[in-house]
C-alpha positions as CSV (number, residue, x, y, z in Angstrom):
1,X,109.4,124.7,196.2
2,X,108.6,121.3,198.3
3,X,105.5,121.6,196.1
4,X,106.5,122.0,192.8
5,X,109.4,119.2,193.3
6,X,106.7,116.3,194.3
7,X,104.3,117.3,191.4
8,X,107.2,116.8,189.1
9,X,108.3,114.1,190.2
10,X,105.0,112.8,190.1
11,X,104.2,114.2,186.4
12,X,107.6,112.0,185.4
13,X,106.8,108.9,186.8
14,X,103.4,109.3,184.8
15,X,105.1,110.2,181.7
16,X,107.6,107.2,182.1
17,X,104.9,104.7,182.3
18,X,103.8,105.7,178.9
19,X,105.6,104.8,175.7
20,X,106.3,108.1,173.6
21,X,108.8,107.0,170.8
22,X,108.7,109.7,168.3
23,X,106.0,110.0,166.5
24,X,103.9,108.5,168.6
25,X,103.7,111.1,171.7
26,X,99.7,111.9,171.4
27,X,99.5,110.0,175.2
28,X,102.6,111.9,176.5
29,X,101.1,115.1,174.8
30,X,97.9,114.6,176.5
31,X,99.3,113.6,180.0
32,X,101.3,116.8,180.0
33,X,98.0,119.4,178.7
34,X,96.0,117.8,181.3
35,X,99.1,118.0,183.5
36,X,98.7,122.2,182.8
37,X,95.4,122.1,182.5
38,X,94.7,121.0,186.3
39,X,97.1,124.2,187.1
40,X,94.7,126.5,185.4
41,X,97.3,127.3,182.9
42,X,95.4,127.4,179.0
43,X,96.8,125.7,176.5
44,X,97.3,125.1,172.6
45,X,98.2,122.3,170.6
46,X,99.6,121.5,167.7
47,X,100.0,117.8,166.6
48,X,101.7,116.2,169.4
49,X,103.4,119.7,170.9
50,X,101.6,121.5,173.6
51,X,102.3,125.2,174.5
52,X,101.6,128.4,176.7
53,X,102.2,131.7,177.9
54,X,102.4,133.4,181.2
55,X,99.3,134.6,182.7
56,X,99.8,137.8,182.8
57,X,101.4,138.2,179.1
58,X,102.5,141.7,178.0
59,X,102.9,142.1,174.2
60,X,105.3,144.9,175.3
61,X,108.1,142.3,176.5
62,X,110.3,140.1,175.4
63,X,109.6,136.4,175.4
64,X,111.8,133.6,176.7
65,X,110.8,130.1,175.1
66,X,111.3,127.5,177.6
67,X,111.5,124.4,175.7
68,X,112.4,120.8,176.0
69,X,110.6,117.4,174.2
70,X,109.0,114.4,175.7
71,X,109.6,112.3,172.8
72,X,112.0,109.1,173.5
73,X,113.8,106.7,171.6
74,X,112.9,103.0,171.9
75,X,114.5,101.2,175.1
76,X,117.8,98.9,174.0
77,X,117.6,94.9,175.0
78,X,120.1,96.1,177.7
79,X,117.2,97.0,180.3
80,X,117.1,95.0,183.0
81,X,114.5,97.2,184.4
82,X,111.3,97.6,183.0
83,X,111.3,100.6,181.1
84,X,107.9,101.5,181.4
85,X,108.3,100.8,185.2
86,X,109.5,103.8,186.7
87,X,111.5,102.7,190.2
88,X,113.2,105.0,192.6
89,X,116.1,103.4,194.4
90,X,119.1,104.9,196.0
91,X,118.0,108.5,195.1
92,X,117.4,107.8,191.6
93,X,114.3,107.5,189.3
94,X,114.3,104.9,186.6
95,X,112.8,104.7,183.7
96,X,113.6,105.1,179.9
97,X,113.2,109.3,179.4
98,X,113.8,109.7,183.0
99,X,117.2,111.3,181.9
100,X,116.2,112.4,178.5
101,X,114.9,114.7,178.6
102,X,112.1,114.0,181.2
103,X,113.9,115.5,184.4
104,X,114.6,118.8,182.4
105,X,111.1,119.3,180.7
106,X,109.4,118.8,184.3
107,X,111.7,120.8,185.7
108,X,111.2,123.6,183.3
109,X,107.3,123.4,183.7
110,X,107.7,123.7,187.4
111,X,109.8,126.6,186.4
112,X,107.3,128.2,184.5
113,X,104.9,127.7,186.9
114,X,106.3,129.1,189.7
115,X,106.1,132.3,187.3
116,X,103.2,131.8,185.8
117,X,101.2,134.2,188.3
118,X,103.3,137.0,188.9
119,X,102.3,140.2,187.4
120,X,105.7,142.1,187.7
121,X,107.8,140.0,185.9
122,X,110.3,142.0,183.1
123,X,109.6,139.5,180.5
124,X,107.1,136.8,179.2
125,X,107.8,132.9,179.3
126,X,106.4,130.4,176.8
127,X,106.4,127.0,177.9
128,X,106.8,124.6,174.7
129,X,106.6,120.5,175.3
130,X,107.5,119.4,172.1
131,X,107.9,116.0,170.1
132,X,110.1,114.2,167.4
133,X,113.2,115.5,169.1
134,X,115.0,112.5,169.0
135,X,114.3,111.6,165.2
136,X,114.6,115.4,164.1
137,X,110.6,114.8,163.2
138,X,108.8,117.5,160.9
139,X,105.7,117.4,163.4
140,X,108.2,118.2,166.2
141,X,109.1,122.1,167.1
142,X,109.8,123.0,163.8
143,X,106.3,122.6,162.9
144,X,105.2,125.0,165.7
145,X,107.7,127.7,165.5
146,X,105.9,129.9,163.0
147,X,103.0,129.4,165.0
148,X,104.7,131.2,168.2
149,X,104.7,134.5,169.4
150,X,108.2,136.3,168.4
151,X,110.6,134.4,170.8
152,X,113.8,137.0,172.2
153,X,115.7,134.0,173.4
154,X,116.0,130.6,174.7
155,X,116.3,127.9,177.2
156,X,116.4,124.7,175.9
157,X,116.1,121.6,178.6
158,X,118.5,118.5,177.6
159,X,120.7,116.6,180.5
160,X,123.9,118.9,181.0
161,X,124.4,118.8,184.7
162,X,123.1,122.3,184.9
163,X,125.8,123.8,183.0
164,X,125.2,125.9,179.5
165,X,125.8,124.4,176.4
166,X,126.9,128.0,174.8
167,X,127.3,126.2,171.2
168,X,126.4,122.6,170.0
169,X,127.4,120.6,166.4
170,X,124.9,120.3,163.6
171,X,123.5,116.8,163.0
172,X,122.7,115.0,159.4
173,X,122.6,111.4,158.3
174,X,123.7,109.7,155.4
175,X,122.6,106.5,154.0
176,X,124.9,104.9,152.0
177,X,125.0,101.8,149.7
178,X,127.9,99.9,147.8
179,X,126.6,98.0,145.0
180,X,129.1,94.5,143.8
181,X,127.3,91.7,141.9
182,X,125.9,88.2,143.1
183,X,127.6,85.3,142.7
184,X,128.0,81.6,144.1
185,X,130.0,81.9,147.3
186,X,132.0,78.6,146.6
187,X,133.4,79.7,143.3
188,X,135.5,83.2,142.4
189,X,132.2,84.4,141.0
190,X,130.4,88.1,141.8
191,X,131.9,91.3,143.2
192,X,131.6,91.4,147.1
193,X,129.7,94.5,147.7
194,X,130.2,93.9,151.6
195,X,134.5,94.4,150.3
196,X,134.0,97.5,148.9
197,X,131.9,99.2,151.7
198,X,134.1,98.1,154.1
199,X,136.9,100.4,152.1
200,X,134.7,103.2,152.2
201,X,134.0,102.3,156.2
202,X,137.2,102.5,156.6
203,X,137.8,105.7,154.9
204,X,134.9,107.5,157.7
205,X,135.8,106.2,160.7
206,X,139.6,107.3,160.0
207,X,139.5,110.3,157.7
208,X,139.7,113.8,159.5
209,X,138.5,117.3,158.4
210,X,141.6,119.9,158.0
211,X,141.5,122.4,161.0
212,X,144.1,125.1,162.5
213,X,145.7,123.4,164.9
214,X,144.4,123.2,169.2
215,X,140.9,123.3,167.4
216,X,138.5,120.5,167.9
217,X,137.7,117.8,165.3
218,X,135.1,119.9,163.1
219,X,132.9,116.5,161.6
220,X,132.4,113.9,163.4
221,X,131.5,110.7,161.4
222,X,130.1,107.4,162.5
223,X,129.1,104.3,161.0
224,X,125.8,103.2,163.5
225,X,123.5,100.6,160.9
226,X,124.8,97.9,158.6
227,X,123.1,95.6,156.5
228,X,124.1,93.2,153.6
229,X,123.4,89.6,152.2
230,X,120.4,87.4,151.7
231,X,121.6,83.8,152.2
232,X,125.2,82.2,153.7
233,X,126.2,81.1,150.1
234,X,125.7,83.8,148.2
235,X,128.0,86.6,147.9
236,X,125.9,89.8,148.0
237,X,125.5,92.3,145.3
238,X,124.5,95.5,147.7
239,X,125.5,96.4,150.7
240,X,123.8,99.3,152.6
241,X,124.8,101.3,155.7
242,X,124.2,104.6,157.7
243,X,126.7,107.3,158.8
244,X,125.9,109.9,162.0
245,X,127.6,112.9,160.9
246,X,127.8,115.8,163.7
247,X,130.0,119.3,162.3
248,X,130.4,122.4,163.8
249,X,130.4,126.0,162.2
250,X,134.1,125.1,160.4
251,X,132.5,123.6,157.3
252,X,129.1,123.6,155.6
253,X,126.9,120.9,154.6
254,X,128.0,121.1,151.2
255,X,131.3,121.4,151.6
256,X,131.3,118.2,153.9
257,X,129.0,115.9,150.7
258,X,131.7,117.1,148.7
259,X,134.9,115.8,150.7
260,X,132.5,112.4,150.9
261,X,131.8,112.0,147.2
262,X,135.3,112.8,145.8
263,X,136.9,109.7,148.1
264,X,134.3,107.2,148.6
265,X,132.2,104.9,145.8
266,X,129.3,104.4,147.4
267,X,126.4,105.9,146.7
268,X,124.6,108.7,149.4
269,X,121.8,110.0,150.0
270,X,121.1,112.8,152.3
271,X,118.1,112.4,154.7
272,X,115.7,115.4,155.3
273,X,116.1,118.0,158.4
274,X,119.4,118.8,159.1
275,X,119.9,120.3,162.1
276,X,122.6,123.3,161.9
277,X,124.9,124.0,164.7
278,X,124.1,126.8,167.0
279,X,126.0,129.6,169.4
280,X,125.5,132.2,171.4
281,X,127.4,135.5,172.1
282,X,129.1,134.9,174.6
283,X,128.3,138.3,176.3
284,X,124.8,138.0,175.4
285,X,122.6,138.1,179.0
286,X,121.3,134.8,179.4
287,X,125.0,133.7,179.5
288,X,125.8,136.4,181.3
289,X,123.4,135.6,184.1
290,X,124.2,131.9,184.1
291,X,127.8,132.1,184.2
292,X,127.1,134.9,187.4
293,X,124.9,132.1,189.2
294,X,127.7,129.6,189.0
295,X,127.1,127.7,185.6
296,X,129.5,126.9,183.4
297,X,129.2,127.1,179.4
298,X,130.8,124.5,177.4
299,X,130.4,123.1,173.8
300,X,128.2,120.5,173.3
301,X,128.9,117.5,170.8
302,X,125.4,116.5,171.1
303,X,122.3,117.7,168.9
304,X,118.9,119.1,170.2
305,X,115.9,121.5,169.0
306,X,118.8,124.2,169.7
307,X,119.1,123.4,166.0
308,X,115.8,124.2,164.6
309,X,116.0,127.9,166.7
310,X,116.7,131.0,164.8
311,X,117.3,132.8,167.9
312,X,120.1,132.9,171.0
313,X,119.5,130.1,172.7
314,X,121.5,127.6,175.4
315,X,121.1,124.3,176.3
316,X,120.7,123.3,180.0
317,X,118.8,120.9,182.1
318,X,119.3,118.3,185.4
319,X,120.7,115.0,184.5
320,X,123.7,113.8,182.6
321,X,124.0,113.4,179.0
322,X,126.0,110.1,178.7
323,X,123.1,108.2,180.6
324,X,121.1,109.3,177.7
325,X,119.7,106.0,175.3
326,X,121.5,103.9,177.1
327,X,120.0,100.8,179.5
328,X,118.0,101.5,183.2
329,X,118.1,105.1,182.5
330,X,117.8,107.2,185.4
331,X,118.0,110.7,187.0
332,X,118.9,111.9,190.6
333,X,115.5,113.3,192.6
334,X,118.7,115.4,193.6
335,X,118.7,116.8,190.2
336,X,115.4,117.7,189.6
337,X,115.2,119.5,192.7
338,X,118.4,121.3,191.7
339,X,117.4,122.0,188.6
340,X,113.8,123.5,189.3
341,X,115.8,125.8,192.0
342,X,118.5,126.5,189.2
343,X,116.6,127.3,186.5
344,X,114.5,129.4,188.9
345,X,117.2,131.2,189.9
346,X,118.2,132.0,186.0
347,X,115.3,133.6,185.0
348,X,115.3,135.9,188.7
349,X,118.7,136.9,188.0
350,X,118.3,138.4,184.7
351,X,115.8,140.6,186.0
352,X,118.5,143.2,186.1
353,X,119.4,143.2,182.3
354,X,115.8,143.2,181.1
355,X,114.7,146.4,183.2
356,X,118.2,148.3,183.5
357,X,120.5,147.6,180.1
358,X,119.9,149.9,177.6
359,X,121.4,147.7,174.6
360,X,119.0,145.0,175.7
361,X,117.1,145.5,172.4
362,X,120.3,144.6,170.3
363,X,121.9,142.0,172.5
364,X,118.6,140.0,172.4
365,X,118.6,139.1,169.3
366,X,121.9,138.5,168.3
367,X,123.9,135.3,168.3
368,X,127.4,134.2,166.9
């Protein structure tokens, strides 16, 4: 165990000190294969997205993906750190992806590893590093999933303190633009287009879904990019801006463009690859197992990969998810070494429900 913490540790600081915005993971993607590749383990690639199976792989049993993405998003002007630096100070590793999701994906490859030789395991693992997690990228794990053997479940590494995301909200992103007419700002000439987004603004960031009452908010909507005007005396004729939109199971993608369209004026456009929301049956084994070990399951109002996956899957990984994007990320060592032991400990425990449970077959495959 002393072993496969220091080589993960290590394999992080290396991937830290290499930038890996999405869409541009080839070095990450390389560091990582060589990374397996050293450990005798064989590989295959797919753009930037590197996977493998268990040595001793038995067409016969069921397959857990392990999965989480070394993809990051660029660092904020917040550092004060260098975010390409990584630093260890006071038990924690810096660096921008230290958090997210570095700490969980090299704790899920020491996790695979330390199963990657045994020939009496009940199940087979695939280990999947993938890319364009954090933009939702077509080259990312949607790209590969037809290309994988048929997956029974799924662990998917993101920071969650160790505790199972059971469910997570769908993500999609709207651009929006009001359109007003140019005019000379010293005269009552032109139609402020920045006066009539600001109506429709104000309209997102207040309006709420209907939903029975002690429910959660369904959709989530959040004005995050602005942009309007050309010069200081000229009243502008467009005004653009971008709404984060997160929704759970309560109300379909349709359903929420149409609330949009019949109150605002702007015009939307939907961008490409939504990510759905996912579950899990509750009393399907991998939660089972988790909740027996001492994890928790919660609902998560974050997005992952989770939302590409067509089968059972839960979210879980070392590190927290509110240090994620923001400035001198970092992770505990504490929480690698946890986590390694943790996930470790997950796949050991459901030993029992792959050999003995004779509604395995059914319970596998089905999700809420």
């Amino acid at each position: 165990m002393n072993k496969l913490y220091d080589q993960a540790v290590e394999l992080l600081e290396k991937l830290i000190k290499i930038p890996s915005f999405s869409t541009e993971e080839k070095l990450t993607a390389d560091c990582i294969e060589s990374f397996l590749n050293d450990h005798e383990v064989f590989t295959i690639r797919k753009y930037n997205n590197i996977w493998c199976y268990n040595k001793y792989f038995d067409p016969l049993k069921p397959i857990i993906l392990l999965n989480s993405h070394h993809d990051t998003v660029k660092p904020n002007d917040q550092y004060n750190n260098d975010p390409f630096v990584p630093l260890i100070k006071d038990g924690k590793l810096y660096g921008l992806g230290s958090n997210d999701a570095g700490g969980p994906l090299v704790s899920l490859i020491s996790a695979f590893l330390f199963f990657y030789e045994r020939k009496d395991l009940p199940f087979n693992l695939c280990l999947a590093a993938t890319a364009e997690e954090e933009n939702s990228g077509r080259k990312g794990i949607k790209s590969i999933l037809d290309d994988l053997m048929p997956i029974s479940f799924a662990i998917v590494g993101e920071p969650t303190n160790m505790h199972m995301a059971v469910a997570e909200k769908g993500s999609m992103v709207l651009d929006c633009v009001s359109t007003g007419r140019p005019g000379h700002a010293a005269r009552e000439e032109g139609d402020n287009a920045i006066y009539k987004a600001l109506k429709d603004i104000h309209w997102f960031s207040s309006y709420v879904f209907p939903i029975d009452s002690n429910l959660p908010n369904p959709v989530k909507m959040t004005v995050t990019q602005i942009n309007a005007g050309i010069q200081h005396n000229i009243v502008p004729g467009e005004c653009s801006f971008t709404i984060d939109i997160r929704f759970d199971h309560s109300y379909t993608e349709k359903e929420i463009l149409n609330t949009i369209k019949n109150h605002t004026f702007c015009d939307t456009t939907l961008r490409p690859n939504v990510l759905t929301p996912s579950a899990i049956d509750l009393l399907h084994p991998l939660v089972r197992t988790g909740i027996a070990i001492g994890r928790k399951t919660y609902i998560s109002p974050t997005s992952s990969d989770q939302g590409w996956l067509e089968m059972p899957s839960v979210k879980i990984g070392p590190g927290d998810s509110a240090r994620s994007h923001s400035a001198d990320e970092y992770i505990y060592l504490a929480e690698i070494s946890d986590g390694i032991t943790i996930y470790i400990n997950l796949l050991e425990s459901i030993f029992p429900y792959l050999v003995n449970d004779s509604s395995l077959d059914q319970q596998l495959y089905t999700s809420a």
